[in-house]
C-alpha positions as CSV (number, residue, x, y, z in Angstrom):
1,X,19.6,30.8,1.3
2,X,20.6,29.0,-1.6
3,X,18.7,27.6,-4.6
4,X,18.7,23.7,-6.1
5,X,17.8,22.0,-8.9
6,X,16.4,18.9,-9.2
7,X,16.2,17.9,-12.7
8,X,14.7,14.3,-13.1
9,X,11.8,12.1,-15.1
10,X,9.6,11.6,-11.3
11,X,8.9,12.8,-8.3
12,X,6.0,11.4,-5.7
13,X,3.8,13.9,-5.6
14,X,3.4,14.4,-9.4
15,X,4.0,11.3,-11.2
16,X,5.8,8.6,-9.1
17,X,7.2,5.1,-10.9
18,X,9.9,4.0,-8.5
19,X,12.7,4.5,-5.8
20,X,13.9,7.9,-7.7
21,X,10.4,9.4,-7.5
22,X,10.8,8.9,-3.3
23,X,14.7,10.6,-3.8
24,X,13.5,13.2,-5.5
25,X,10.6,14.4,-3.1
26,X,12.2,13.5,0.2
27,X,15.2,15.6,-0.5
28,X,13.6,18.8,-1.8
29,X,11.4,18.5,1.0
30,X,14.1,17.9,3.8
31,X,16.9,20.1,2.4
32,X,14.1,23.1,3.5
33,X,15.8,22.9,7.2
34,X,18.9,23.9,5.7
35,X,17.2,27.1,4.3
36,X,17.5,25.7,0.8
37,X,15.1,26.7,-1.7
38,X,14.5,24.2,-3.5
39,X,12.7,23.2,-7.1
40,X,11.7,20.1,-9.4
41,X,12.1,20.4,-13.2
42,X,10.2,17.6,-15.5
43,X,7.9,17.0,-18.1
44,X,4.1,16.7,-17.2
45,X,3.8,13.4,-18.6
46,X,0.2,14.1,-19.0
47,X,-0.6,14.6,-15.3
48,X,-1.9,18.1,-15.6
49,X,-5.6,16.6,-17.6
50,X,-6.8,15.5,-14.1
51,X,-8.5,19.0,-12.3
52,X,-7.8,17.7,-9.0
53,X,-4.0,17.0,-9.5
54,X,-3.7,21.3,-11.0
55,X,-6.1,21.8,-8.2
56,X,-3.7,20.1,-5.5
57,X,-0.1,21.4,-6.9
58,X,-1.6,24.7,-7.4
59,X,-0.4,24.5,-11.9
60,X,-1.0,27.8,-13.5
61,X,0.3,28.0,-16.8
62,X,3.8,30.6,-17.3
63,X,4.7,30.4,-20.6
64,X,4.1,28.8,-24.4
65,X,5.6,29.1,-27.1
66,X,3.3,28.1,-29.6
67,X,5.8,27.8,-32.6
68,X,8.1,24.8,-30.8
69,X,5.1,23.6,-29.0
70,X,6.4,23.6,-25.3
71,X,4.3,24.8,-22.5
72,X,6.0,25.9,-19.0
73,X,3.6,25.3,-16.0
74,X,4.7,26.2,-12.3
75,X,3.1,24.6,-9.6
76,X,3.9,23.9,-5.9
77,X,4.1,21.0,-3.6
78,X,4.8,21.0,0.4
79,X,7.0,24.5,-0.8
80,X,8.9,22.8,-3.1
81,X,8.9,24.9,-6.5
82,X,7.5,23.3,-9.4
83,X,8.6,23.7,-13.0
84,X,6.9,21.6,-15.3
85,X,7.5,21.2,-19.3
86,X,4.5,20.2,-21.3
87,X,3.6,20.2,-25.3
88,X,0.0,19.8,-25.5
89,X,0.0,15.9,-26.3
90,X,2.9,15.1,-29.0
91,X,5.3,13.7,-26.4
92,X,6.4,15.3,-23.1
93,X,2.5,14.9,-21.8
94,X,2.2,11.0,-23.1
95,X,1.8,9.3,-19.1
96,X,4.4,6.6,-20.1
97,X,7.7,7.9,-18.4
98,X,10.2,5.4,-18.9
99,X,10.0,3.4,-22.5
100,X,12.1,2.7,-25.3
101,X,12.0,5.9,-27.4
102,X,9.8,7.9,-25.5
103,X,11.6,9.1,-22.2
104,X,14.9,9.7,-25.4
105,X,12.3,12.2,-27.0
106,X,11.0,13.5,-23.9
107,X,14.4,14.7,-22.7
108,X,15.4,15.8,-26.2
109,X,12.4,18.1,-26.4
110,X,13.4,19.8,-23.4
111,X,17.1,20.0,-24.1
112,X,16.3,21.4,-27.2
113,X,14.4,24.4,-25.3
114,X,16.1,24.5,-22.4
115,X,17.2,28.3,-22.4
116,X,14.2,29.3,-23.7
117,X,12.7,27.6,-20.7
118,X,15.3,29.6,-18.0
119,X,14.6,32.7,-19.9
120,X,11.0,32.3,-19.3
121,X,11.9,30.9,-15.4
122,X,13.1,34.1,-14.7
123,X,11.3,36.5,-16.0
124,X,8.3,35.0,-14.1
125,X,9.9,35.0,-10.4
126,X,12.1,31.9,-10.8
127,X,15.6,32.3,-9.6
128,X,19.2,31.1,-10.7
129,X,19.9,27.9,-9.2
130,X,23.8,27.3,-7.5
131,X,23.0,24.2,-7.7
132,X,21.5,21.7,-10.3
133,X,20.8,18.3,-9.0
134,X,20.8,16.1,-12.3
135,X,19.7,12.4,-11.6
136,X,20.1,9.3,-14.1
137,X,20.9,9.0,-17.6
138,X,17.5,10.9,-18.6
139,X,18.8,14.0,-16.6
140,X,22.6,14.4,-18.3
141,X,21.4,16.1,-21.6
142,X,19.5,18.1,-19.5
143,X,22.0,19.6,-17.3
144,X,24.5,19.9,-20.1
145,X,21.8,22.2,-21.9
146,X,21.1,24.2,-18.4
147,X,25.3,24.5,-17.9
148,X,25.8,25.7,-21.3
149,X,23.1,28.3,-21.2
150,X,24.9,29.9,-18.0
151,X,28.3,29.4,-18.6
152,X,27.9,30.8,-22.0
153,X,26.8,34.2,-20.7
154,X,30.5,33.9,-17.8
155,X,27.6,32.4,-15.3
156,X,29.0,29.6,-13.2
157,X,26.8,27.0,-12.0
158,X,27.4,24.1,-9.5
159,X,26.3,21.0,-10.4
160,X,26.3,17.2,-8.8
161,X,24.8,13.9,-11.2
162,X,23.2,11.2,-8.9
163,X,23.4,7.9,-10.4
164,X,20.1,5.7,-8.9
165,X,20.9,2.9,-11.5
166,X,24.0,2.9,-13.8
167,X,22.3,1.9,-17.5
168,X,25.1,2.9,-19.5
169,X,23.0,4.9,-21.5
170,X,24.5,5.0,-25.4
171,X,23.5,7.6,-28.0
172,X,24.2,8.9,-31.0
173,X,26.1,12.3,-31.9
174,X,23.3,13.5,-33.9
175,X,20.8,12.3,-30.6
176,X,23.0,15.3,-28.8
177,X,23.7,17.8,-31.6
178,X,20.3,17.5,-33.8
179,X,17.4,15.9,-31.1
180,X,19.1,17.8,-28.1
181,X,20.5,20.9,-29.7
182,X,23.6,21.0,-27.8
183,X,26.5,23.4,-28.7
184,X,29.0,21.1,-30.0
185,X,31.4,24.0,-30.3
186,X,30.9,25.0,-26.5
187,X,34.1,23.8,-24.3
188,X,33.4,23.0,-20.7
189,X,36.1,23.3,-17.8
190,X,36.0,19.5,-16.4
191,X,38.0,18.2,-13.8
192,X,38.5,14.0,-15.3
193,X,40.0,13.0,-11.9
194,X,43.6,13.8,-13.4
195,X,43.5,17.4,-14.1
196,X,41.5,20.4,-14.5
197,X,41.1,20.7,-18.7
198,X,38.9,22.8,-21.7
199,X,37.2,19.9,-23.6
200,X,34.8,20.5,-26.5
201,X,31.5,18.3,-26.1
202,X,32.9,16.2,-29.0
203,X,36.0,15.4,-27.3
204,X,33.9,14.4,-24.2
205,X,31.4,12.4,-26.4
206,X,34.7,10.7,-28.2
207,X,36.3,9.9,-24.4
208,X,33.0,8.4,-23.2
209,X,31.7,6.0,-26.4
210,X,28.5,8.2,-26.1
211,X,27.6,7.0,-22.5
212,X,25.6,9.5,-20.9
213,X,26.5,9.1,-17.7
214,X,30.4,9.0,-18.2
215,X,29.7,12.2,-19.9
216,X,28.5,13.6,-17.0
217,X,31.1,12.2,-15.4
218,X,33.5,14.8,-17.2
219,X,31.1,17.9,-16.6
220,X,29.6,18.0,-13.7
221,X,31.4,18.9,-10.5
222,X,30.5,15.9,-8.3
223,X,29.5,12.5,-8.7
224,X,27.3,10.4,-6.7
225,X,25.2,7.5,-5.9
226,X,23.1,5.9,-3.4
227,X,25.8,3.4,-1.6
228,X,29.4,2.7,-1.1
229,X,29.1,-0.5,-2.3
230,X,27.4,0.3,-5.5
231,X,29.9,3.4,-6.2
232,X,33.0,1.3,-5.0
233,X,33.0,-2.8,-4.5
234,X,30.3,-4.4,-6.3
235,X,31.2,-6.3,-9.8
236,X,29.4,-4.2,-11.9
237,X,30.1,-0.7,-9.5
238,X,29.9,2.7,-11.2
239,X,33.7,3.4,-10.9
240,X,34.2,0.3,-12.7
241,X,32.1,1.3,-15.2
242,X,33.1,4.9,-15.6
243,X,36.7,4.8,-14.7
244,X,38.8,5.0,-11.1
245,X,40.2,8.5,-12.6
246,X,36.5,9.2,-11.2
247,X,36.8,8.4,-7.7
248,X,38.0,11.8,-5.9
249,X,34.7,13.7,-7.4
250,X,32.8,10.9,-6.5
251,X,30.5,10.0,-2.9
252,X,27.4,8.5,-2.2
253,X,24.3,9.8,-0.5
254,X,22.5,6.3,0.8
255,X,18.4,7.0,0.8
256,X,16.0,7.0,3.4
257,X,12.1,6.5,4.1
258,X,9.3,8.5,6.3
259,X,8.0,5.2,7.1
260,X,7.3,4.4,10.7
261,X,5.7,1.5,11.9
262,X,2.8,3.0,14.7
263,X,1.8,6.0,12.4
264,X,1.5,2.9,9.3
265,X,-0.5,0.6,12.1
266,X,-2.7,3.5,12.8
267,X,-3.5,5.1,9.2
268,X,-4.3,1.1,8.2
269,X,-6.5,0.1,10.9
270,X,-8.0,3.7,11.2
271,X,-9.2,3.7,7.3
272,X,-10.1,-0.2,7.2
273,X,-11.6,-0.3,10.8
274,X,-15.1,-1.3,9.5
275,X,-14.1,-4.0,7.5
276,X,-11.5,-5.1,10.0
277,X,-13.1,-5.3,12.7
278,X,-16.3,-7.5,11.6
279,X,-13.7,-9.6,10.0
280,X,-11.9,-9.8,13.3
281,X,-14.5,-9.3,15.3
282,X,-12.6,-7.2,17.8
283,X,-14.1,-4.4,19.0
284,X,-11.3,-2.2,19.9
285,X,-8.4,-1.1,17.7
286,X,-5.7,-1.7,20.5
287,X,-6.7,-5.2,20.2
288,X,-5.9,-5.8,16.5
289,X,-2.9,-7.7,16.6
290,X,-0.3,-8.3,13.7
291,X,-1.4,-11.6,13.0
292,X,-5.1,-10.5,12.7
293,X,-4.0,-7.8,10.4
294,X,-2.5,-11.0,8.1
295,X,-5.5,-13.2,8.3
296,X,-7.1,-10.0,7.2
297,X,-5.5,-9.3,4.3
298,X,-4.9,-12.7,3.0
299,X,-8.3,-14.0,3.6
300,X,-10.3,-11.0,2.6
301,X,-8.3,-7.7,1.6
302,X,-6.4,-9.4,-1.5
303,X,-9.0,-11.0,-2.8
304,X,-11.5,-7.5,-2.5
305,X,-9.5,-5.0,-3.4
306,X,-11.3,-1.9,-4.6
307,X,-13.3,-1.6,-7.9
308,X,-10.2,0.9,-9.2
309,X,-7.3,-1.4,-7.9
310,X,-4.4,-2.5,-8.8
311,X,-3.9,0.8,-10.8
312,X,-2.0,0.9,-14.2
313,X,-1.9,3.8,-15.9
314,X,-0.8,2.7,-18.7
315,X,-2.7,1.2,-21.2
316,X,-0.8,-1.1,-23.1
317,X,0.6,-2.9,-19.8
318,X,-3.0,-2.7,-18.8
319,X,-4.2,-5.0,-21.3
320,X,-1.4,-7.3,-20.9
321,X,-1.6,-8.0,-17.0
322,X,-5.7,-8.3,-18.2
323,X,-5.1,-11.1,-20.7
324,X,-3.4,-13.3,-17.8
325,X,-5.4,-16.4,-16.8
326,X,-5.1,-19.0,-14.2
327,X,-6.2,-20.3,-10.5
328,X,-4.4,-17.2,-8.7
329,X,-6.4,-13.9,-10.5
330,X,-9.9,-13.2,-11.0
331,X,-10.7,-10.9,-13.7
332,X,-8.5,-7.5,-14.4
333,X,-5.8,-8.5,-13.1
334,X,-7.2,-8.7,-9.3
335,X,-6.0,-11.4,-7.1
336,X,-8.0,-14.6,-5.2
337,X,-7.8,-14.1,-2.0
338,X,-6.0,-17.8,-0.1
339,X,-8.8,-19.8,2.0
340,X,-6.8,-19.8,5.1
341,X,-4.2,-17.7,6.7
342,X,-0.2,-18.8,6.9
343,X,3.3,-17.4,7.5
344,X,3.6,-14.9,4.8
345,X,6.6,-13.4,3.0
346,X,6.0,-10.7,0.5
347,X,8.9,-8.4,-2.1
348,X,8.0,-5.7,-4.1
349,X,9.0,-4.2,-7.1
350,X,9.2,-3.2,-10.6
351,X,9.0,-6.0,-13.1
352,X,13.3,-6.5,-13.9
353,X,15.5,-9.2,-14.7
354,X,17.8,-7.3,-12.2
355,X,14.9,-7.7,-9.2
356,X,15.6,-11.8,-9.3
357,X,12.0,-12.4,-8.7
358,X,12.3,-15.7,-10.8
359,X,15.4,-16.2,-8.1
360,X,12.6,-16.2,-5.5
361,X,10.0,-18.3,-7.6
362,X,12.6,-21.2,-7.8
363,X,13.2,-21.2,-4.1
364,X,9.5,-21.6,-3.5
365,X,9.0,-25.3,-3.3
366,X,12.2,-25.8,-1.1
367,X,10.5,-23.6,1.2
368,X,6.6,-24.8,1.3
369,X,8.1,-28.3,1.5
370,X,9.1,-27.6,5.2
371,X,6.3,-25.3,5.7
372,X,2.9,-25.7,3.5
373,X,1.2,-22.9,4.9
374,X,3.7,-20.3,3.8
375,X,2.0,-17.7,1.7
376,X,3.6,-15.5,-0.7
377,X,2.8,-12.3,-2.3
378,X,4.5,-10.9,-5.0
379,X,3.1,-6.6,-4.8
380,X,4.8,-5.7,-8.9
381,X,4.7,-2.5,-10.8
382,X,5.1,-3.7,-14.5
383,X,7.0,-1.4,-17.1
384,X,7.7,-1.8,-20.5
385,X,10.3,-3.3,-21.8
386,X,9.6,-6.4,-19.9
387,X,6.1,-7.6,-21.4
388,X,8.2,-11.2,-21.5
389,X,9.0,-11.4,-18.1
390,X,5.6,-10.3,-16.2
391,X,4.1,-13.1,-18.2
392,X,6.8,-15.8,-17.1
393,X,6.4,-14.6,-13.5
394,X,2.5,-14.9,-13.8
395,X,2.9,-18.6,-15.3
396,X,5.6,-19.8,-12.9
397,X,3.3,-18.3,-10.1
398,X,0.1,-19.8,-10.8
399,X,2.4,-23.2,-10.2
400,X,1.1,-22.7,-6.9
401,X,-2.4,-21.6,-6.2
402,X,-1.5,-22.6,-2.2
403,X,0.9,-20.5,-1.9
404,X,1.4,-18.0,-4.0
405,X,-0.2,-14.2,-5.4
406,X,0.8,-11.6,-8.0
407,X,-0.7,-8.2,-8.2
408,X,0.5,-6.0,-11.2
409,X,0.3,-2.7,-10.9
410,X,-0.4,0.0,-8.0
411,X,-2.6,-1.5,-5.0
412,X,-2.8,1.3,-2.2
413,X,-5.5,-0.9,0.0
414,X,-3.1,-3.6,0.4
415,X,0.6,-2.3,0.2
416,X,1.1,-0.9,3.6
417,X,-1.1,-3.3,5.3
418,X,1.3,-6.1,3.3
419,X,4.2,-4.8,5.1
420,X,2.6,-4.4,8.8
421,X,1.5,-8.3,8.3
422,X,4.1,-9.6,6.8
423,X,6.8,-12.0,8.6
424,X,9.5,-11.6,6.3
425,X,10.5,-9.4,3.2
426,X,12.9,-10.9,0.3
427,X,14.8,-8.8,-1.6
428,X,16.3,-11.4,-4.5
429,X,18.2,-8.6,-6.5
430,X,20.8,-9.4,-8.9
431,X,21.8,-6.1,-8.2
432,X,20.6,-2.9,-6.2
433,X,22.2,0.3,-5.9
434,X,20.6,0.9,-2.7
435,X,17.1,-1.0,-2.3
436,X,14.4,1.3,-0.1
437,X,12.1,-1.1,-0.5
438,X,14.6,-2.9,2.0
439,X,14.2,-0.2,4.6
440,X,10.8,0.2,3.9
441,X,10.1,-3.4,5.2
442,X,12.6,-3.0,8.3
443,X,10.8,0.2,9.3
444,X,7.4,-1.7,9.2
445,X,9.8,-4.2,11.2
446,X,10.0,-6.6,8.7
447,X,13.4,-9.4,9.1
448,X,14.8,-9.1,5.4
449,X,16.3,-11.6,3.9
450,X,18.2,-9.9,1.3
451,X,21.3,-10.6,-1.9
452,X,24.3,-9.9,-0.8
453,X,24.8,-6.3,-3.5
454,X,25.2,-2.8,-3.8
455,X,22.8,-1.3,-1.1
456,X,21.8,-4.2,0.8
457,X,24.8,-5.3,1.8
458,X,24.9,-1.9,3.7
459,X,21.4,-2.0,4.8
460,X,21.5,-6.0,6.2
461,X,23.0,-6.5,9.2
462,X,23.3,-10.4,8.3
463,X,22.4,-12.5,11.7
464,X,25.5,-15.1,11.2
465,X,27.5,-12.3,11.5
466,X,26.4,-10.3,14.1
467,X,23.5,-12.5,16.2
468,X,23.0,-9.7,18.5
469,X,22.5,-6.9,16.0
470,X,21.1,-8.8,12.4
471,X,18.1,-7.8,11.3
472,X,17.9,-10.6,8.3
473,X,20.0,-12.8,6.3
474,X,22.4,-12.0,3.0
475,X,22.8,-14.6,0.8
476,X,24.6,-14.7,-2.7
477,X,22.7,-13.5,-5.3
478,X,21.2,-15.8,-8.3
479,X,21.1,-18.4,-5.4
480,X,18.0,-20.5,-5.2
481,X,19.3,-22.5,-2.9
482,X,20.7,-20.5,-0.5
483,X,18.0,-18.3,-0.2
484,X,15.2,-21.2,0.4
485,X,17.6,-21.7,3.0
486,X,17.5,-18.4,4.7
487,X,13.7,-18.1,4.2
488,X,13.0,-21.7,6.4
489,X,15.3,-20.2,8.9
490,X,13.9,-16.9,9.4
491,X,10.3,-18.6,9.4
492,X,11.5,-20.6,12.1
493,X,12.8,-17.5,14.2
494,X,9.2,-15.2,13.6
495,X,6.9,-18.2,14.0
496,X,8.1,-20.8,16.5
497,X,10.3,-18.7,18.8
498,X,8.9,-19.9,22.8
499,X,6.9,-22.7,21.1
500,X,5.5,-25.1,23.6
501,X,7.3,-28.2,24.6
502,X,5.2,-30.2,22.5
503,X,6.1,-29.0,19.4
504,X,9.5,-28.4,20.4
505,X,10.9,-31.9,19.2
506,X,9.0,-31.0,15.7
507,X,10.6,-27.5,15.5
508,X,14.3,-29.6,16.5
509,X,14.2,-32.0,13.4
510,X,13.6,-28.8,11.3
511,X,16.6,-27.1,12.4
512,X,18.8,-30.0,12.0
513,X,18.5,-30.0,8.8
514,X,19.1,-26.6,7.9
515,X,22.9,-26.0,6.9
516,X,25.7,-25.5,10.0
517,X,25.6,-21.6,9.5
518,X,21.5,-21.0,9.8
519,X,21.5,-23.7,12.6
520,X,23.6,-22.1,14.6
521,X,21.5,-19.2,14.5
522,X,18.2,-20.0,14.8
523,X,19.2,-22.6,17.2
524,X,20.7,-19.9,20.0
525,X,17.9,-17.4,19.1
526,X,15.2,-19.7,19.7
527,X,16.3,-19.9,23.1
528,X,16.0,-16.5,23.8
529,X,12.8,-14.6,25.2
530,X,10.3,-13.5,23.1
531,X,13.1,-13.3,19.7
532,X,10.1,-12.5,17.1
533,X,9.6,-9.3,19.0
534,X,13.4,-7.9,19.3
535,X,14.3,-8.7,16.1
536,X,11.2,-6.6,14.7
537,X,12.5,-4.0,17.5
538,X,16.3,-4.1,16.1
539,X,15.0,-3.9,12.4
540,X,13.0,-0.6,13.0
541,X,16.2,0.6,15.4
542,X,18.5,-0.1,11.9
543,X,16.0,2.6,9.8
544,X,16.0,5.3,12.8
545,X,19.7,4.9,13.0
546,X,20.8,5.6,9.3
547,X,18.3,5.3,7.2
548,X,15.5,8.6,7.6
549,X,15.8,11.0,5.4
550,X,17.1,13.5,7.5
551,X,20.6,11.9,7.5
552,X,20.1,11.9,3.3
553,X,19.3,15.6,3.4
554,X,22.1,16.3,5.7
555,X,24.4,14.5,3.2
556,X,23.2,16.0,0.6
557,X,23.9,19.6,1.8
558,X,27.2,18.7,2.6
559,X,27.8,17.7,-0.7
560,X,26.8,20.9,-2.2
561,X,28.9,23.0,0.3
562,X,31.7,21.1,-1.0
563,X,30.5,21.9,-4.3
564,X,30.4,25.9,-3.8
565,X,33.2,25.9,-1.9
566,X,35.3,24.9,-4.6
567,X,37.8,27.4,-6.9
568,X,35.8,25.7,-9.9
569,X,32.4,27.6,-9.0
């Protein structure tokens, strides 16, 4: 058995924001089969004041040393280790994880201690890792600290940098040297791609313009990130932005889900079976059928979500999505419910420029021109930083008080049951590394229409390429146009498939005006038996085939064979 690392800012579990927190978990927990041992370094961002969450991850304090202010708690979670850095309040317990100066002080404060932290690791029954795991900008200081402290006492450690989302993360010398307390003195054996070299961390720093994650680049053993596309073709890739020298100590490990439609149909209807079924008046589960589940939620569940919902933690975001007024929310931030049911295409999200939702908000009236009844809902986590844009999404939105919801901010009662009673998902990215929001919605057998970037590309089967295998539609990103386009057709496929002669001269007109490329499409698949009901087959076929975690895990391993295998370790 071997020991890794995961040194990151989330993990579900503890304190989940986005797609990292998933990474994080799913691997630790699925690398177990492989007899890996495996552990989760972060700060507690605050989590560790609720008795229930110390209660659940069994936290007992391990060591504090009162004149730096840094507390080590261990904890455990599905037997994954836990090893989490606290300080009493000032910074690495605020609950915000990502913001402008705060996650920079958060990973300096830990840097700073970080082999006082191992020290106390292992004198309390942690072990050396052969591995450390570093993930994203936030985890490069980090790993530089934990590779110094070992290879300063002749210990070699292996180590692999995951790039989620490439930021270019700039800072300063004295952000390294002063905040971080990095050696700058200490030279690192780094293999740039070229040859196998001593480099001081100031020559590295000087190489990289004081980019994080080219840094990393230099001193890690492997590089990777979550799609081929993303590491190797799109505009924007990471070898682009880090350099080609880069590419032979560089792979991808693509993500997965646990989702799976039945055990998602089941756990919704099973803990909303009261309220479903005098809604539905059906009196057996069995019965429930997807488009009950969608009259459900769009008639009743949005618009009474629970007291406590949407959840955001934090405060300041809190008391912006609360200010917001208009003919779509109530008060809080809680959604109207719509007075009737209709086709209904949802995305989901953190609040980004690089998500494209105001991509999808232009193609809107394209699309309820052709089908007024088309409901869309808009499920948005909002993080600081973009205070602007979840207020121009909100405004554009309440455009259409027909059509269209927003909910900000965490809404358990409604997310999964979204995605079993949805038609179609849109994924409008201007770019996505991978996008398992994408695979979330073909495993609940969701058609996604998707932009043609990073991950998606991979994870789309597009339906004008392959008709018998396409799970949705790629279209070019930024494009309004296109993208009202693909929506109509895919409406078209889930909705009117075997419609009844009487309608079918109705449904005709509509696909003769879609462009030569969608109308071939929809035009040979309507013909075919029952079309809503494979496609939703071949979408949750795509996940089982690629996309579970298991094949991430198995990756993964790999990877870190490779690593210990090498002369370098």
């Amino acid at each position: 058995m071997y020991k890794v690392w995961f040194v990151t800012q989330e993990s579900r579990g503890i304190l989940k924001v986005g797609g990292l927190g998933e990474v994080i978990y799913n691997l630790a927990y699925n690398l177990r089969k492989y007899s890996i041992e495996t552990t989760i370094l972060m700060p507690s961002h605050g989590i560790l004041r609720d008795p229930e969450v110390k209660k659940k991850l069994k936290i007992e304090k391990l060591s504090e040393n009162s004149s730096k202010d840094v507390i080590i708690y261990r904890g455990e979670l599905d037997n994954i280790n836990l090893l989490l850095i606290g300080d009493g309040g000032e910074i690495l317990d605020v609950p915000v994880v990502y913001g402008e100066g705060i996650t920079e002080r958060k990973v300096a404060k830990i840097t700073s201690n970080v082999s006082w932290v191992l020290d106390e690791a292992f004198k309390n029954g942690f072990q050396k890792p052969d591995i450390i795991h570093v993930n994203d900008w936030h985890g490069v200081p980090i790993g530089i600290g934990i590779k110094q402290a070992f290879e300063k006492n002749h210990e070699k450690i292996g180590s692999l940098m995951q790039i989620h989302l490439l930021v270019g993360k700039t800072v300063s010398w004295n952000y390294l040297i002063d905040d971080c307390n990095l050696d700058p003195f200490f030279k690192f054996t780094v293999y740039d791609g070229i040859s196998h070299k001593q480099l001081g961390l100031s020559e590295i720093y000087r190489y990289s313009n004081g980019v994080l994650e080219k840094m990393g680049a230099y001193i890690f053993d492997r590089i990777a990130t979550v799609s081929n596309t993303y590491l190797r073709h799109d505009e924007g890739c990471v070898l682009n932005s880090l350099g080609w020298n880069f590419e032979k100590k560089s792979t991808f490990i693509y993500n997965g889900t646990d989702w799976e439609y039945e055990r998602i149909l089941e756990n919704v209807i099973g803990r909303q079976w009261d309220r479903i079924s005098k809604f539905t008046n059906k009196r057996r589960k069995s019965d429930v059928s997807r488009d009950d589940l969608r009259r459900y939620l769009l008639v009743y569940a949005l618009g009474n979500l629970p007291e406590d919902e949407p959840v955001i933690k934090d405060e300041y975001l809190r008391n912006i999505v609360y200010s917001l007024r208009g003919p779509i929310i109530k008060e809080r931030g809680r959604p109207l419910g719509f007075s009737s049911d209709g086709p209904l295409i949802i995305t989901t999200g953190r609040v980004s420029f690089q998500k494209g939702f105001d991509v999808l908000l232009k193609a809107i009236p394209r699309v309820i021109e052709v089908f007024p009844q088309t409901r869309f809902l808009f499920l948005l986590l909002p993080v600081r930083g973009e205070e602007r844009l979840i207020r121009e999404i909100f405004e554009e939105a309440k455009k259409y008080p027909d059509n269209v919801r927003v909910v900000y901010g965490i809404a358990r009662s409604i997310y999964q049951l979204a995605h079993i009673s949805a038609d179609i998902f849109v994924a409008p990215s201007r770019w996505e590394p991978f996008g398992i929001m994408a695979i979330e919605a073909l495993a609940a057998g969701n058609p996604v229409t998707a932009s043609r970037v990073g991950g998606l590309s991979e994870i789309i089967i597009d339906l004008k390429e392959d008709i018998n295998n396409g799970v949705g539609f790629l279209v070019n990103k930024e494009d309004s146009n296109e993208l009202s386009e693909a929506l109509v057709s895919l409406l078209l496929l889930m909705n009117y498939g075997n419609t009844d002669n009487s309608r079918r001269a109705k449904i005709n007109k509509l696909i003769d005006k879609l462009d030569p490329s969608y109308r071939r499409v929809v035009k040979e698949l309507l013909s075919k038996e029952n079309i809503y009901d494979v496609i939703r087959e071949r979408c949750i076929k795509r996940v089982d085939s690629k996309f579970r975690w298991t094949h991430s895990s198995q990756t993964a391993f790999r990877i870190y064979n490779e690593i210990l295998s090498s002369e370098d370790i």
